[in-house]
C-alpha positions in Angstrom: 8.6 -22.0 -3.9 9.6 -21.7 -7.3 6.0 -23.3 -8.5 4.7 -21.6 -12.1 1.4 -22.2 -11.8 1.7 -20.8 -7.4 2.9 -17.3 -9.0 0.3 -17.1 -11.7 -2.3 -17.5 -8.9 -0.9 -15.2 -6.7 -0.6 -12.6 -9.8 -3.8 -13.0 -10.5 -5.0 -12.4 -7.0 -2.7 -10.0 -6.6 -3.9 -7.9 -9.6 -7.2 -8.6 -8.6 -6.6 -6.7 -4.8 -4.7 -3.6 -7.0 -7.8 -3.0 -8.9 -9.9 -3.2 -5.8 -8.0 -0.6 -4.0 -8.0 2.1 -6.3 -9.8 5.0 -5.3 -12.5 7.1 -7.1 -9.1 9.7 -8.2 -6.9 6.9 -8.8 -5.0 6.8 -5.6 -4.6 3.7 -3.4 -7.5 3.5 -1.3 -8.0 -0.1 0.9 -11.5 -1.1 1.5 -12.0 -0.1 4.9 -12.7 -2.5 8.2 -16.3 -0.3 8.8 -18.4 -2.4 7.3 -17.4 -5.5 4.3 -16.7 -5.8 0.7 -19.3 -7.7 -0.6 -19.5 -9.2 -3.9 -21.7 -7.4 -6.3 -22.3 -4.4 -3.4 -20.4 -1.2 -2.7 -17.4 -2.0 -0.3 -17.0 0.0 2.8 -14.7 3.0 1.8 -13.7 4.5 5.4 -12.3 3.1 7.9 -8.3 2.4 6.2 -5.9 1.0 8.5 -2.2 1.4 7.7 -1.9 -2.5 7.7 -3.5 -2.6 4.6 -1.0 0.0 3.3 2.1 -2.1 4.3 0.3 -5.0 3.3 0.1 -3.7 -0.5 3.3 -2.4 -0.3 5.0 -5.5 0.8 2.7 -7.6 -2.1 4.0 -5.3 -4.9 7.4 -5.4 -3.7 7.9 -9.4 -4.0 5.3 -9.4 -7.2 8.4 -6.8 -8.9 11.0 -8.9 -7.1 9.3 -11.6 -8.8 8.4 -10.6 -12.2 11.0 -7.5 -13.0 7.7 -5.9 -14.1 7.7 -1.8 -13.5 4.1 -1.7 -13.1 4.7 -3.7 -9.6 6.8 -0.7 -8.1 4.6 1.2 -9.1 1.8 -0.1 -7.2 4.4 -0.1 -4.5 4.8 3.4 -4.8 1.2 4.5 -4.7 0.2 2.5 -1.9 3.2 3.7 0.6 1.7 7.2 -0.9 -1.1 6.5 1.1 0.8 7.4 4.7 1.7 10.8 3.2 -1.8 12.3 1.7 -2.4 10.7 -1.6 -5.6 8.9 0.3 -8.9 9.6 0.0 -8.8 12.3 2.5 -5.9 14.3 2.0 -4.7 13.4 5.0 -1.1 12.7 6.1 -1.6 9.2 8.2 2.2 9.2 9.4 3.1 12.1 11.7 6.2 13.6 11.4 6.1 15.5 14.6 5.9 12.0 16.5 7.4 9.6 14.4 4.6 7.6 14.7 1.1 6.6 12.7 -2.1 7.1 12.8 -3.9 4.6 13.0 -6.5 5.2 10.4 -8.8 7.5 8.2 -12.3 7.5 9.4 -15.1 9.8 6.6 -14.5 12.6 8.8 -10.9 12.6 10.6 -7.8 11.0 11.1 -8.2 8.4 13.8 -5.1 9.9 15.9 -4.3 7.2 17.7 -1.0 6.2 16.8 -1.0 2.5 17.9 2.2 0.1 17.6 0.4 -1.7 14.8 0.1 1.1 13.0 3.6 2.6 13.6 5.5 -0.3 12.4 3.2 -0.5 9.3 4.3 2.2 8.5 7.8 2.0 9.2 7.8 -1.5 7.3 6.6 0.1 4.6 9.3 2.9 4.9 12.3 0.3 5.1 11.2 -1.9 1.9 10.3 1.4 -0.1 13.9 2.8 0.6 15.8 -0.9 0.1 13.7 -1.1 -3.2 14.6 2.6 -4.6 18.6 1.8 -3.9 18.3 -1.5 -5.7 16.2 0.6 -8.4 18.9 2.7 -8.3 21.9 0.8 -8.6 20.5 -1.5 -11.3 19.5 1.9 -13.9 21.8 2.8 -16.7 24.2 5.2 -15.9 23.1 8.4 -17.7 25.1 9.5 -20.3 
């Protein structure tokens, strides 16, 4: 839309979700759909979906698109983390083996249902991460 003061509010809202979603250990860790997040009270940390994964992912990517600001792939990074173990559990969400996802982390397990929802979050994520390291890539210095 090309509005000023539109970015600014969606920066700030934006930075506001990235600092809710950091874990304890400083990974990327989405308040989980078992219970709510409500102001002033602890925010239900189990159980993640992979939407809100892609979702961050997707966020961080336009915000750097955006801005030219590092710190936005970065963010990027750390939440697409999230499918491969750097979550609260250790635990890789996408599986390999099936080439599809899980389609969350419970406080005890994996939920191992690998649902279409939960698949193409993850292969979103997958596509945008990739297209964003090439462009990262072809716009670094050449080293000399």
């Amino acid at each position: 839309m090309r509005d000023d003061e539109v970015m600014k509010v969606g920066l700030r809202s934006l930075e506001w979700l990235i600092a809710q979603h950091l874990g304890a250990d400083g990974t990327f860790a989405p308040v989980g759909s078992n219970g709510f997040h409500v102001r002033g009270a602890a925010r239900a940390s189990f159980d993640q979906q992979p939407v809100e994964a892609c979702a961050m992912v997707s966020a961080c990517l336009d915000a750097h698109r955006l801005t030219g600001e590092a710190r936005f792939l970065e963010h990027a990074r750390h939440a697409f983390q999230w499918f491969v173990g750097q979550n609260p559990r250790g635990a890789q969400v996408f599986d390999a083996r099936t080439g599809g996802c899980r389609d969350g982390i419970h406080v005890d397990r994996l939920n191992e249902n690998q649902g279409a929802e939960s698949t193409l979050s993850f292969l979103t994520a997958l596509v945008e991460m990739g297209t964003a390291d090439r462009l990262a890539s072809r716009l670094a210095p050449a080293a000399e």
